[in-house]
Steps between C-alpha positions, in 0.01 A plus 500: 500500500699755715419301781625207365874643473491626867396183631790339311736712565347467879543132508859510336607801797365223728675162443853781451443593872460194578780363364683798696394427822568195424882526443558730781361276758822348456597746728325258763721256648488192714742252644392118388836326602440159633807332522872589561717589235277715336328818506160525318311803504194532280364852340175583404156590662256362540605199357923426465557504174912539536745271662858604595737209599769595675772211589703584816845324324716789431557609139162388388245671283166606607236378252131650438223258363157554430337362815304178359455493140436832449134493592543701810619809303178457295275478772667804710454670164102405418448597950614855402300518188203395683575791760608775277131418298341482819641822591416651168150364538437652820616822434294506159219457712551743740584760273170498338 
């Protein structure tokens, strides 16, 4: 029954670092602008999951959408689950 806990609390250590990762690869950035007028840049890696607009007309507001309809973010966010568990698994293995 111990074992139990420590795989749940395993699996719930997981999916919170990946969620983490997840977030900060925001910190990744990349220009998508296409046409003039405009300055998109997308964040997110590997997938985009953030979209800046930026409209080159002075005195207007830069605006942040969720890049599609939000299931980028929740894609980025299952990748880095699957790594962190991968990871996890690994190094359970080696460690016996």
């Amino acid at each position: 029954m111990g074992d139990n806990k420590i795989d749940l609390k395993m699996v719930l250590v997981i999916i919170v670092c990946g969620t983490v990762l997840a977030l900060i690869s925001v910190l990744y950035s990349q220009d998508m602008t296409v046409e003039l007028g405009a300055k998109i840049t997308g964040y997110g890696l590997p997938w985009l999951w953030l979209e800046k607009v930026t409209t080159i007309v002075p005195g207007t507001p830069q605006s942040y959408s969720l890049y599609g309809p939000g299931l980028s973010l929740l894609a980025d966010i299952a990748f880095w689950i699957i790594i962190v568990a991968l990871t996890y698994f690994v190094y359970s293995l080696i460690k016996k």
